[in-house]
C-alpha positions as YAML, in Angstrom:
chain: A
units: angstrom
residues:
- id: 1
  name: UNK
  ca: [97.09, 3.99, 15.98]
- id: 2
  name: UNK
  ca: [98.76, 2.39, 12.43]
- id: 3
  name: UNK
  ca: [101.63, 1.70, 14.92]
- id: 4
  name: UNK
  ca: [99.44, -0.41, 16.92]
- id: 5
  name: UNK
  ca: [98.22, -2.01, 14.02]
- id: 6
  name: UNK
  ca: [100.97, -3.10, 12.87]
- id: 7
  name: UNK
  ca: [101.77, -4.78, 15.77]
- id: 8
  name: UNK
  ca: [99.05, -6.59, 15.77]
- id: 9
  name: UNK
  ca: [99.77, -7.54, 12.54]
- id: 10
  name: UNK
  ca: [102.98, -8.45, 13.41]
- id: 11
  name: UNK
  ca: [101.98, -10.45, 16.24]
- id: 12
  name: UNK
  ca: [99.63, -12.63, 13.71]
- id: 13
  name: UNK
  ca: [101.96, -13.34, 10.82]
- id: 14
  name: UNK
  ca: [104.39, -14.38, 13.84]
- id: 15
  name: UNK
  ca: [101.62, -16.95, 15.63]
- id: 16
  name: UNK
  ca: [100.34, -17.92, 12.40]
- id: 17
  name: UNK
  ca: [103.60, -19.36, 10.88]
- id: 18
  name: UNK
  ca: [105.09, -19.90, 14.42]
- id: 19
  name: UNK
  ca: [106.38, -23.20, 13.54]
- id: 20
  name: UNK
  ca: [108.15, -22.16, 10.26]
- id: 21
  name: UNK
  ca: [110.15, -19.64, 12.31]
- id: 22
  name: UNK
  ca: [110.93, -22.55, 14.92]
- id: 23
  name: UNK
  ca: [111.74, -24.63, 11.85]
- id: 24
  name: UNK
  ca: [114.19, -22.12, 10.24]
- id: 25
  name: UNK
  ca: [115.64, -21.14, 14.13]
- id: 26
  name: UNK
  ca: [116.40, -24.86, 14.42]
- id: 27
  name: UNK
  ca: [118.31, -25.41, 10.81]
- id: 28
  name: UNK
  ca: [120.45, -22.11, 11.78]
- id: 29
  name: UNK
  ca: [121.00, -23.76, 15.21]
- id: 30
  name: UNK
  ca: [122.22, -26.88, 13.64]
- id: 31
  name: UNK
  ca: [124.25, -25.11, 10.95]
- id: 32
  name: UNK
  ca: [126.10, -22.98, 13.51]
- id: 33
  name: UNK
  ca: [126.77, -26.19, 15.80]
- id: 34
  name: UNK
  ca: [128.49, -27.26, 12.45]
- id: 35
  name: UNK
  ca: [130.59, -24.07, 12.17]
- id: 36
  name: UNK
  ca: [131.17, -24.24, 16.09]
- id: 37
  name: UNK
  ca: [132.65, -27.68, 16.39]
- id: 38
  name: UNK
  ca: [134.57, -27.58, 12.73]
- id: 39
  name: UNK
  ca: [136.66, -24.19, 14.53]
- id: 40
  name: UNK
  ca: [136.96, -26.25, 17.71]
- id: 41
  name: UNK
  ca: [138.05, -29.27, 15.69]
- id: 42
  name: UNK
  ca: [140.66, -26.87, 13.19]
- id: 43
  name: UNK
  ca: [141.77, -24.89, 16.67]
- id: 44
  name: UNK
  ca: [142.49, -28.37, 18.49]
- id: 45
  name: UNK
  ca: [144.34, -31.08, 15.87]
- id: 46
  name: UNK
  ca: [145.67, -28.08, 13.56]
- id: 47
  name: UNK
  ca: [149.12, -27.85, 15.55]
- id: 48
  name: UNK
  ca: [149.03, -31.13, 15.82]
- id: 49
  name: UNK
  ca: [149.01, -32.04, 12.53]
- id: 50
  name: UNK
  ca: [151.72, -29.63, 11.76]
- id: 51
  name: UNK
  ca: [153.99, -30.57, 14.63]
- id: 52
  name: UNK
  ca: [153.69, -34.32, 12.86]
- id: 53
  name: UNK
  ca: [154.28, -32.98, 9.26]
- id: 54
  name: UNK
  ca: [157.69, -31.00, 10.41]
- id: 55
  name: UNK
  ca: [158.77, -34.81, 12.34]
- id: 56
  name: UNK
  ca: [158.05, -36.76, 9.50]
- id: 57
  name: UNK
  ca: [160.32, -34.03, 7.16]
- id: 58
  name: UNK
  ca: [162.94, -34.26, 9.81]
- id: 59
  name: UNK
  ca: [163.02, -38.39, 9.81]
- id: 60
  name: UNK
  ca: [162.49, -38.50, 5.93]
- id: 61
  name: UNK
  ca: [166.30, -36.10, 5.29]
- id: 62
  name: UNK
  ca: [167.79, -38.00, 8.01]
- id: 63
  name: UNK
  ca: [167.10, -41.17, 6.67]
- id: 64
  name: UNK
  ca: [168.08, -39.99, 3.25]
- id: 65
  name: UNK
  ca: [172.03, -38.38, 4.66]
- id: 66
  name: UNK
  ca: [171.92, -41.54, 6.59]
- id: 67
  name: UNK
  ca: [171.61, -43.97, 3.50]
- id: 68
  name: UNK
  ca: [172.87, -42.23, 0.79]
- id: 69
  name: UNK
  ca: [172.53, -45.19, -2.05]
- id: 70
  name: UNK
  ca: [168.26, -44.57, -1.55]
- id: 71
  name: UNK
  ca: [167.60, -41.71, -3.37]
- id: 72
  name: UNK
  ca: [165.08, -39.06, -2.97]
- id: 73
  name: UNK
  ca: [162.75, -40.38, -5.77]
- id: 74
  name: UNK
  ca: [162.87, -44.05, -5.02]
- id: 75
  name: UNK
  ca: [161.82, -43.40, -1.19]
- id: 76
  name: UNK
  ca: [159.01, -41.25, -2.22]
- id: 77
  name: UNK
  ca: [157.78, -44.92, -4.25]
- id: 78
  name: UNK
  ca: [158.30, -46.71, -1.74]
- id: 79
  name: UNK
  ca: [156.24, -44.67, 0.84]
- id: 80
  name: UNK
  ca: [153.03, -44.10, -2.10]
- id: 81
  name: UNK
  ca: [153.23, -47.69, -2.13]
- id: 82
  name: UNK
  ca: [153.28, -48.34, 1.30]
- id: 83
  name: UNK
  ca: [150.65, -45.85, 2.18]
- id: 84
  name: UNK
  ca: [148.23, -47.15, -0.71]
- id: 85
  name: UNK
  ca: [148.50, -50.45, 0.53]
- id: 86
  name: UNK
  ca: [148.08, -49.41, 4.37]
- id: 87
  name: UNK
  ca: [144.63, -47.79, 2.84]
- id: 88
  name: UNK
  ca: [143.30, -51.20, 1.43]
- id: 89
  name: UNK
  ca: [144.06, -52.55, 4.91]
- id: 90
  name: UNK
  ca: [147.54, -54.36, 4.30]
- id: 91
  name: UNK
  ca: [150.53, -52.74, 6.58]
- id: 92
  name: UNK
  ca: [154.30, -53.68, 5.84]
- id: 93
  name: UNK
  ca: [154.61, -54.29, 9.68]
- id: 94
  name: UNK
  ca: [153.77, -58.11, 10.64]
- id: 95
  name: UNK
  ca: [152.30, -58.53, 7.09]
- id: 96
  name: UNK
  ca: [152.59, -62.31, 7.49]
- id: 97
  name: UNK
  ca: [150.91, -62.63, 10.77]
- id: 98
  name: UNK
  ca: [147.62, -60.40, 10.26]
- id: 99
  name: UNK
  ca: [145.29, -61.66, 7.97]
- id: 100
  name: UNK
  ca: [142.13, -59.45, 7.05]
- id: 101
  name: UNK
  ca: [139.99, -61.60, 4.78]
- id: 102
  name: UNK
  ca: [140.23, -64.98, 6.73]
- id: 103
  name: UNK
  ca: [136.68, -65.92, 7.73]
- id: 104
  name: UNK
  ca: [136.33, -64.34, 11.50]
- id: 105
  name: UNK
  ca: [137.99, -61.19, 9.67]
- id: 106
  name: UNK
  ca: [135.60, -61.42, 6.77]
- id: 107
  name: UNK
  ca: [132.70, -62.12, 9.26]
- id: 108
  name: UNK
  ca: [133.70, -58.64, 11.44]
- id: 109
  name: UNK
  ca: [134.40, -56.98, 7.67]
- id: 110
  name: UNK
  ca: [130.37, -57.94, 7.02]
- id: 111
  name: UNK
  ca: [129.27, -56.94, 10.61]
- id: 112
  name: UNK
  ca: [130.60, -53.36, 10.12]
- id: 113
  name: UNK
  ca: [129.37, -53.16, 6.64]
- id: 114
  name: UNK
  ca: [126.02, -54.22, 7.40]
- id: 115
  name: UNK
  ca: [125.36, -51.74, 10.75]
- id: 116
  name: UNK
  ca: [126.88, -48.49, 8.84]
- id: 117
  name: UNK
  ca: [129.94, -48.47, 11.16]
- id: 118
  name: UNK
  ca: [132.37, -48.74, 7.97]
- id: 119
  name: UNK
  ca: [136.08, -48.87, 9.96]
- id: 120
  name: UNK
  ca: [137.56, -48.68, 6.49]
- id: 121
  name: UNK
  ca: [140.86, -50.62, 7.96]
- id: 122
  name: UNK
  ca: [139.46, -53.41, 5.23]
- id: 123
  name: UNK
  ca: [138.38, -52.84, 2.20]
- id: 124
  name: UNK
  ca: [137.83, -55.26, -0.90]
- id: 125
  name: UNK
  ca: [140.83, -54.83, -3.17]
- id: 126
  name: UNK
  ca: [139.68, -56.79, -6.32]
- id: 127
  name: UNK
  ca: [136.66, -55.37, -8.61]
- id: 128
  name: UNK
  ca: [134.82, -58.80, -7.76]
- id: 129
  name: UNK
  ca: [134.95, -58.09, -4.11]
- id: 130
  name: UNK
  ca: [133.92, -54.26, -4.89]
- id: 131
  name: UNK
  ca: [131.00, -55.28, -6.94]
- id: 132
  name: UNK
  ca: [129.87, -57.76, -4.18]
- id: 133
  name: UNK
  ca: [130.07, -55.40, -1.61]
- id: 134
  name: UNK
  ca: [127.38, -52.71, -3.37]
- id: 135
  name: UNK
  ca: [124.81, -55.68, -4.26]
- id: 136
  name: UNK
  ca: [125.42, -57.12, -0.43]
- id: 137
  name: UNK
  ca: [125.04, -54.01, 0.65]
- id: 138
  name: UNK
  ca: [122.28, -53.07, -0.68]
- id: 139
  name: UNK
  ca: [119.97, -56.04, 0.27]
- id: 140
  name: UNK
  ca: [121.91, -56.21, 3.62]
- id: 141
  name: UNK
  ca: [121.50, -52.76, 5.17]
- id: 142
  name: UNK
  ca: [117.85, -52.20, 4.55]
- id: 143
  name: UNK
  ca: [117.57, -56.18, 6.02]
- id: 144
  name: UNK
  ca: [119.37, -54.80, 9.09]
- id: 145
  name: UNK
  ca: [117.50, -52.20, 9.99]
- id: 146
  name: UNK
  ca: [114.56, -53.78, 9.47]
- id: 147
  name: UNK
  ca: [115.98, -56.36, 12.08]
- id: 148
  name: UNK
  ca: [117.47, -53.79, 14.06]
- id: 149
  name: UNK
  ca: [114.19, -52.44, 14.96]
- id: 150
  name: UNK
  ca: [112.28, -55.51, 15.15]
- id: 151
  name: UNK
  ca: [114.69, -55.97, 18.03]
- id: 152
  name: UNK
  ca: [114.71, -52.78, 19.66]
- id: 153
  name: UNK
  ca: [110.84, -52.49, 19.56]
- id: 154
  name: UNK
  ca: [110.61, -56.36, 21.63]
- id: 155
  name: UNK
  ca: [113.12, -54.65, 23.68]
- id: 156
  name: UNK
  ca: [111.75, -51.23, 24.51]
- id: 157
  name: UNK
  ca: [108.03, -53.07, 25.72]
- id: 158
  name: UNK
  ca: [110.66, -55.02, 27.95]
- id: 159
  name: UNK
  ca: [112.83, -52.80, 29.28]
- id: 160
  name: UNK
  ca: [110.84, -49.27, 29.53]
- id: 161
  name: UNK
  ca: [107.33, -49.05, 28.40]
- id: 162
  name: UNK
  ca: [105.89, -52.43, 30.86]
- id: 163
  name: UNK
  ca: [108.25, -51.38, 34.27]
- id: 164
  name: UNK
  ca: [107.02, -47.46, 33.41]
- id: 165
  name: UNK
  ca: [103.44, -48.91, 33.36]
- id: 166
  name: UNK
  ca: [104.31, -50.85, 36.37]
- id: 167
  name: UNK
  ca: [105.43, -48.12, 37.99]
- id: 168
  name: UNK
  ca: [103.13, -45.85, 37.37]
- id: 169
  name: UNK
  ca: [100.67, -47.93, 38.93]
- id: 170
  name: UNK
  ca: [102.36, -49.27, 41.45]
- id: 171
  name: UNK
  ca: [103.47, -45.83, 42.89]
- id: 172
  name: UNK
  ca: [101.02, -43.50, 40.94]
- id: 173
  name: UNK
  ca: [103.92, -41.30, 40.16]
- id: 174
  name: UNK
  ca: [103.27, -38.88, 37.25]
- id: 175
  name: UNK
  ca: [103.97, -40.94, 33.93]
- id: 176
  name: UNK
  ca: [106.54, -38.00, 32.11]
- id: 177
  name: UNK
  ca: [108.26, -37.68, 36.05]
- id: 178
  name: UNK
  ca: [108.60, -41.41, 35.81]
- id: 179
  name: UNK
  ca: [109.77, -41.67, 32.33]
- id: 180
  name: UNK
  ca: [112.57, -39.18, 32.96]
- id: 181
  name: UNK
  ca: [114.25, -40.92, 35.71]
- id: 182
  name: UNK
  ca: [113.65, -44.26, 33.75]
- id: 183
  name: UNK
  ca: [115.42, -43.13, 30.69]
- id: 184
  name: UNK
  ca: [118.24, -41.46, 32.81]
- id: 185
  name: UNK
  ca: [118.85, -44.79, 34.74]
- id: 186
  name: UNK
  ca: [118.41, -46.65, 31.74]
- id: 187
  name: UNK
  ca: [121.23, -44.48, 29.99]
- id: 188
  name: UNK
  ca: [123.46, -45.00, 33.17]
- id: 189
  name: UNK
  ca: [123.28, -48.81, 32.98]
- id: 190
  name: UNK
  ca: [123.73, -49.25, 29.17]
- id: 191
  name: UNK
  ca: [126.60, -46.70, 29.47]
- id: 192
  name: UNK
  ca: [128.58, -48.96, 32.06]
- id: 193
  name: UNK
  ca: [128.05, -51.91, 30.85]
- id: 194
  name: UNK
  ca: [128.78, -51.33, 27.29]
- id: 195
  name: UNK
  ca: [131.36, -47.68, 27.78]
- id: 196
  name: UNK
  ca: [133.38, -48.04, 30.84]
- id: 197
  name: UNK
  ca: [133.39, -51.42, 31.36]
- id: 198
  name: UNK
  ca: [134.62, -52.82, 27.90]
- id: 199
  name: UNK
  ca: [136.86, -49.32, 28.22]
- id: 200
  name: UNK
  ca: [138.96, -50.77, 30.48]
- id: 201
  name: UNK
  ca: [138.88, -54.39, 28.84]
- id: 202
  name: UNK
  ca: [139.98, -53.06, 25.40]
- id: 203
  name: UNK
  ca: [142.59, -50.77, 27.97]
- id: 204
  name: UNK
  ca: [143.76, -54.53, 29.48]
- id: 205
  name: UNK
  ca: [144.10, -56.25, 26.41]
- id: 206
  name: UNK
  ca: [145.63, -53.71, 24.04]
- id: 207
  name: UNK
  ca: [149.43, -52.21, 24.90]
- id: 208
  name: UNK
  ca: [149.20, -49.40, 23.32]
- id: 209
  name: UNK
  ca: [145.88, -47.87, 23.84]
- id: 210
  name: UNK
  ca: [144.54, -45.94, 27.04]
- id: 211
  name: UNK
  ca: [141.61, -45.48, 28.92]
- id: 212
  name: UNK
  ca: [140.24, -42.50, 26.81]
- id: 213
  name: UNK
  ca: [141.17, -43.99, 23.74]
- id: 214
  name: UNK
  ca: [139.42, -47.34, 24.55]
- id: 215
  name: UNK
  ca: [136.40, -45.26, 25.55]
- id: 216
  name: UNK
  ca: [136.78, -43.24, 22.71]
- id: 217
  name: UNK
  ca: [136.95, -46.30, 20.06]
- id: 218
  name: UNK
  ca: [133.87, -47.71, 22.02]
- id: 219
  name: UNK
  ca: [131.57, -44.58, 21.51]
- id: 220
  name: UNK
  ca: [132.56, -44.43, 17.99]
- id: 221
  name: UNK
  ca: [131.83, -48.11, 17.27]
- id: 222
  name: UNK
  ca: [128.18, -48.05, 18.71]
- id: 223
  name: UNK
  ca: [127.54, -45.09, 17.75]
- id: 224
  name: UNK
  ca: [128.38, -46.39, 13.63]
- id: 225
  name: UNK
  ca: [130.53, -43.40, 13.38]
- id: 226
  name: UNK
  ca: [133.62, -45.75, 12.85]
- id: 227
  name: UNK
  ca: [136.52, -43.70, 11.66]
- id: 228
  name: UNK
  ca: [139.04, -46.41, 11.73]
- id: 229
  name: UNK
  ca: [141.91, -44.92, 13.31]
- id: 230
  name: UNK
  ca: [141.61, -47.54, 16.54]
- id: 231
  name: UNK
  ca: [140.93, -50.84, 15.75]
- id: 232
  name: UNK
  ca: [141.43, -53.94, 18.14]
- id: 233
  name: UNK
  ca: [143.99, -56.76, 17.24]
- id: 234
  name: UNK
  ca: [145.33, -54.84, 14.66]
- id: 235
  name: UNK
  ca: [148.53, -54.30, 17.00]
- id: 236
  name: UNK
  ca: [148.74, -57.62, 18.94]
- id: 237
  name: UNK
  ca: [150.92, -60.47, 17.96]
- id: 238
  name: UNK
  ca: [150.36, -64.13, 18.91]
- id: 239
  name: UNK
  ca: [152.12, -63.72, 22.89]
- id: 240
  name: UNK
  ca: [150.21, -60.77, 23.73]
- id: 241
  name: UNK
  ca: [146.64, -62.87, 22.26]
- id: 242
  name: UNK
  ca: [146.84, -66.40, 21.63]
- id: 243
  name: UNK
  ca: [143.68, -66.79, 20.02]
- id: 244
  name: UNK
  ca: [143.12, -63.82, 18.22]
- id: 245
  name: UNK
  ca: [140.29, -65.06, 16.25]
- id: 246
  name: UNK
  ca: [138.31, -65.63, 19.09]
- id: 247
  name: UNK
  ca: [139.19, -62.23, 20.12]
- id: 248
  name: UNK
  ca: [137.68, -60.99, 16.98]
- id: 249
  name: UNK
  ca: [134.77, -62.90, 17.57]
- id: 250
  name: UNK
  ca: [133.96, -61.47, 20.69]
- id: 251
  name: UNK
  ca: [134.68, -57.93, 19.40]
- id: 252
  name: UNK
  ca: [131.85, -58.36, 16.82]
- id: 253
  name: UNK
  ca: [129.48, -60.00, 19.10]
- id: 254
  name: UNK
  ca: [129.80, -56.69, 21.80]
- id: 255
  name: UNK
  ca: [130.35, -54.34, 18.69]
- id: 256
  name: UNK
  ca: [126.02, -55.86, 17.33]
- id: 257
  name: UNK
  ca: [124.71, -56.11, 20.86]
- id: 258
  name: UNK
  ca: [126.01, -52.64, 21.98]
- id: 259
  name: UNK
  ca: [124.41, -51.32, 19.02]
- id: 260
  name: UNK
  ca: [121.29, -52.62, 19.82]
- id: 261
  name: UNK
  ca: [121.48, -51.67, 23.52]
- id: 262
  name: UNK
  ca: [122.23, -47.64, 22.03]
- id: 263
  name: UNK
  ca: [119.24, -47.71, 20.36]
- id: 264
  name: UNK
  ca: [117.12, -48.88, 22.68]
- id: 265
  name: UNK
  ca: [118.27, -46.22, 25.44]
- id: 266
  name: UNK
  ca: [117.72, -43.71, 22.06]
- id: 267
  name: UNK
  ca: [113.52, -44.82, 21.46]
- id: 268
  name: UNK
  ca: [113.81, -44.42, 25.30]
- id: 269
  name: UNK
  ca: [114.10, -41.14, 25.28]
- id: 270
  name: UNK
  ca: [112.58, -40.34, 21.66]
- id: 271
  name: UNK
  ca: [108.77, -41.52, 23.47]
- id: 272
  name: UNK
  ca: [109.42, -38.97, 26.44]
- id: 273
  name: UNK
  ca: [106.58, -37.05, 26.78]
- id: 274
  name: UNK
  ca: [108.35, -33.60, 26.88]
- id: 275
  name: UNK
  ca: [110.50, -34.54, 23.85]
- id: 276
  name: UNK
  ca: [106.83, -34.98, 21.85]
- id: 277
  name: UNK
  ca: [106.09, -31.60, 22.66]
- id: 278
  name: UNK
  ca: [109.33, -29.92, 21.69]
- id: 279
  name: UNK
  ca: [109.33, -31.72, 18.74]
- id: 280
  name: UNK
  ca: [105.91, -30.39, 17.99]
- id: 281
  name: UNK
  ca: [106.90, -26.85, 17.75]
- id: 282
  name: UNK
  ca: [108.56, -27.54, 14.62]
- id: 283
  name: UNK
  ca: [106.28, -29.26, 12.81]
- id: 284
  name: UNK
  ca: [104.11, -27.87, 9.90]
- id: 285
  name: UNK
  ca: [100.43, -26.54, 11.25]
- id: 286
  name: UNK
  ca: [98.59, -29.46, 8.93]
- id: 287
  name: UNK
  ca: [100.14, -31.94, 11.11]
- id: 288
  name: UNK
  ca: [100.28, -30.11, 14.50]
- id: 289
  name: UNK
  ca: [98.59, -32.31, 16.60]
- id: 290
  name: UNK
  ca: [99.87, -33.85, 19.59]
- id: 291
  name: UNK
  ca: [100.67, -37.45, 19.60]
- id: 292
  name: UNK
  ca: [97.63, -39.21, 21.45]
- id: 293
  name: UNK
  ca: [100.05, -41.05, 23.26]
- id: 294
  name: UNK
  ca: [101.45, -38.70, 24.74]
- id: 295
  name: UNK
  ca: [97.83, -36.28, 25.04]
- id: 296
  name: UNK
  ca: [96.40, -39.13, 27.11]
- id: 297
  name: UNK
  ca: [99.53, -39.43, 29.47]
- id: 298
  name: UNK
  ca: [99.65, -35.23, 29.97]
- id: 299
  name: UNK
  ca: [96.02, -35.03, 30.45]
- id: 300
  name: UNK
  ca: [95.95, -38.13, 33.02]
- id: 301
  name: UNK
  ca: [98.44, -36.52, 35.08]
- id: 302
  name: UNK
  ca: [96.82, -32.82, 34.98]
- id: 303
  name: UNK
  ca: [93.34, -34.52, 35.87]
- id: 304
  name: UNK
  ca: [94.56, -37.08, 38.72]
- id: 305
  name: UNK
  ca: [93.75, -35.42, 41.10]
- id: 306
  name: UNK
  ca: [90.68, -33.70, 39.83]
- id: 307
  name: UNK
  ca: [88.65, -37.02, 39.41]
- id: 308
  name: UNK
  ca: [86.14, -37.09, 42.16]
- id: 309
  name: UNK
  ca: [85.81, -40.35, 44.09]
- id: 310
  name: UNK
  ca: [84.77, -43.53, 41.82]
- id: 311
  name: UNK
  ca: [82.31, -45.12, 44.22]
- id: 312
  name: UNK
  ca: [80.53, -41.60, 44.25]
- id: 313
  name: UNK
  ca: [80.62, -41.82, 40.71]
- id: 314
  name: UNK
  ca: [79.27, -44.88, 40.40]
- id: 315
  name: UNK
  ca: [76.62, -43.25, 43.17]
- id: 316
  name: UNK
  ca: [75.19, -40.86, 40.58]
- id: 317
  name: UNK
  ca: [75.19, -42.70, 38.07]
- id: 318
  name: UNK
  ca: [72.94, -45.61, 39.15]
- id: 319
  name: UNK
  ca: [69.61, -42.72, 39.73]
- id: 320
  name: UNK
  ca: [70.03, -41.80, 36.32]
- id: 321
  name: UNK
  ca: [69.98, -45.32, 34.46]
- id: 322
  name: UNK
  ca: [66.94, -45.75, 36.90]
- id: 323
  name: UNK
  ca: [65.12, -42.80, 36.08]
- id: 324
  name: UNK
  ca: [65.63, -43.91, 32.19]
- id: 325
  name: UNK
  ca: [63.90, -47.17, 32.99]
- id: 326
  name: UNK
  ca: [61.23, -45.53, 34.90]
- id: 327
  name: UNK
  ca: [60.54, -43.02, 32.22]
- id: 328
  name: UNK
  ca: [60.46, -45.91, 29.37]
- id: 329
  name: UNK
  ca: [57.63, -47.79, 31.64]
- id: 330
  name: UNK
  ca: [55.61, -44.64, 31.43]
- id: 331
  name: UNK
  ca: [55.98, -44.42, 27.98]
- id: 332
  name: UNK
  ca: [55.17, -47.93, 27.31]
- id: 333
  name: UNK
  ca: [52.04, -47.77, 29.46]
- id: 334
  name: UNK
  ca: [50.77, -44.60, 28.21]
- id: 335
  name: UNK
  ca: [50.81, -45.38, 24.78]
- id: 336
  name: UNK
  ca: [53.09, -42.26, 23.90]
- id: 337
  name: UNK
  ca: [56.21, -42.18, 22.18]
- id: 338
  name: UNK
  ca: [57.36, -38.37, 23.39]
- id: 339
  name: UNK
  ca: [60.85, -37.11, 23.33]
- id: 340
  name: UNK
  ca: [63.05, -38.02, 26.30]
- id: 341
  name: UNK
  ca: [63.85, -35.93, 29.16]
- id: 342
  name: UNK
  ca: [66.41, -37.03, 30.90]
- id: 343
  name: UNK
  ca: [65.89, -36.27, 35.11]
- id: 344
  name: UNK
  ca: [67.42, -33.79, 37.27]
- id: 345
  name: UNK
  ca: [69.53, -33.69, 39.95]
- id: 346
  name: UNK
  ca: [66.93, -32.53, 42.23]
- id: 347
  name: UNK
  ca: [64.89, -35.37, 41.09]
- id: 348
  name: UNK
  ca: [67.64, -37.85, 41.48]
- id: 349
  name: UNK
  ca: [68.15, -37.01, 44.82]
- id: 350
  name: UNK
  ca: [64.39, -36.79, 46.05]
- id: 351
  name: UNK
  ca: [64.12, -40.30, 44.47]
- id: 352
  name: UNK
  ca: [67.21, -41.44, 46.41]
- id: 353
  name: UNK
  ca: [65.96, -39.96, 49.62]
...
């Protein structure tokens, strides 16, 4: 019997705070998928790194038997300076042919400021330009996203809530059915034409880069992760692209509109119905409530094909609005104001007969 009871307990502290357990489940999800990919990541580039330390201690003592008027300590300046100017965006190699802070450089410096992407293959080097780039900054990215999703909300009527809508009446296909293959095509599209496809254009027009590592510098740009260890033209001198500027150009024009293409295939599939109700499991019981949005669109579809026929509805309801005038005439002429009684069925239908 207490056994019982407190399992019944149990089972009511466990309902009653069901989404604080869902809540806590989900943060030691997300912290394990941490742990998970940081092993995966240490497992994966560890021996690479290593391999790469033990080659660059081999070249650095044969360079140093090799030339034996360089010493040890002078090489070791030489590389700090090297390395410290490589991280402000200046390389040794073709230093007089690549420019970073001419205007079409400036203007793709601004463009990855501005979206979050942050390269970090340019970088202001005098205190001016630092302090600049915190006050630009700070009016610029809340500006952005502000414009960002001015953008993607125009775009998101156009491109998936009007054909869903369309569809949905069109084929009277069940709205969260219809919304999953929509936002699955959608993802397909914006994933050729702004993945593969400028994959193998970056693959075409850079030497030294792949397919997967043009793909891979593609995902990382519109997805504003931008670690800055591929970036285009950086490589290229003037036979290989004779208008690099315009190159540039281009790359920041693809880099803004991808962006915006990313995160309208993203609100695609944040305003799926099913996604509204998973996300509702972890939310606090004061604001539990389903979005009406997406209430209306699951209780149309359970009740489609409940609904009886509308001309038999509009059948029915044509006695009763009769009756109402029929019993107000009474009233009226009898001189009595009695409460209202509104008719049967069995009335309706003797009248109708």
């Amino acid at each position: 019997m207490v056994t019982g009871r407190r399992g019944d307990w149990c089972a009511h502290v466990v309902e009653r705070h069901q989404s604080g357990i869902n809540f806590a489940l989900l943060v030691i999800s997300y912290i394990l998928y941490l742990v998970i990919g940081a092993a995966i990541f240490s497992a994966i580039e560890l021996p690479y790194e290593r391999e790469l330390r033990k080659e660059l201690k081999v070249a650095r003592l044969d360079f140093l038997s090799n030339n034996t008027c360089v010493s040890d300590a002078h090489l070791e300046e030489l590389l700090a300076r090297a390395l410290e100017a490589s991280n402000y965006g200046v390389s040794v190699l073709g230093n007089d042919t690549n420019k970073n802070w001419d205007f079409v450089s400036s203007l793709f410096f601004t463009s990855t400021v501005l979206t979050t992407t942050g390269y970090g293959h340019s970088v202001p080097l005098s205190d001016g330009g630092k302090a600049f780039c915190i006050l630009y900054s700070l009016v610029g990215i809340p500006a952005t996203l502000f414009f960002l999703s001015a953008i993607v909300e125009r775009l998101v009527d156009l491109l998936s809530r009007n054909p869903i809508a369309h569809f949905h009446r069109r084929w009277a296909m069940s709205r969260p059915k219809l919304a999953i293959i929509h936002a699955a095509f959608l993802s397909i599209i914006m994933a050729l034409l702004f993945l593969f496809i400028p994959a193998w254009i970056f693959m075409a027009m850079e030497n030294d880069w792949n397919f997967l590592e043009s793909l891979y510098f593609c995902f990382i740009s519109l997805t504003t992760i931008g670690l800055g260890d591929y970036v285009p033209g950086e490589t290229q001198n003037k036979e290989d692209n004779p208008h690099p500027h315009m190159y540039r150009l281009a790359i920041t024009v693809y880099l803004l509109v991808g962006l915006v293409c990313v995160l309208v295939v993203l609100e695609t599939c944040y305003e799926l119905p099913q996604l509204k109700l998973l996300r509702r499991r972890f939310y606090k019981e004061t604001v539990q409530e389903l979005d009406s949005e997406a209430t209306n669109i699951i209780s149309h579809d359970q009740l489609s094909d409940q609904l009886p026929n509308p001309g038999d509805h509009m059948t029915n309801q044509l006695p009763v609005i009769s009756s109402v005038s029929q019993q107000a005439n009474t009233l009226h002429q009898n001189g009595t104001s009695g409460p209202y009684t509104p008719a049967s069925g069995t009335t309706v239908n003797e009248k109708l007969s």
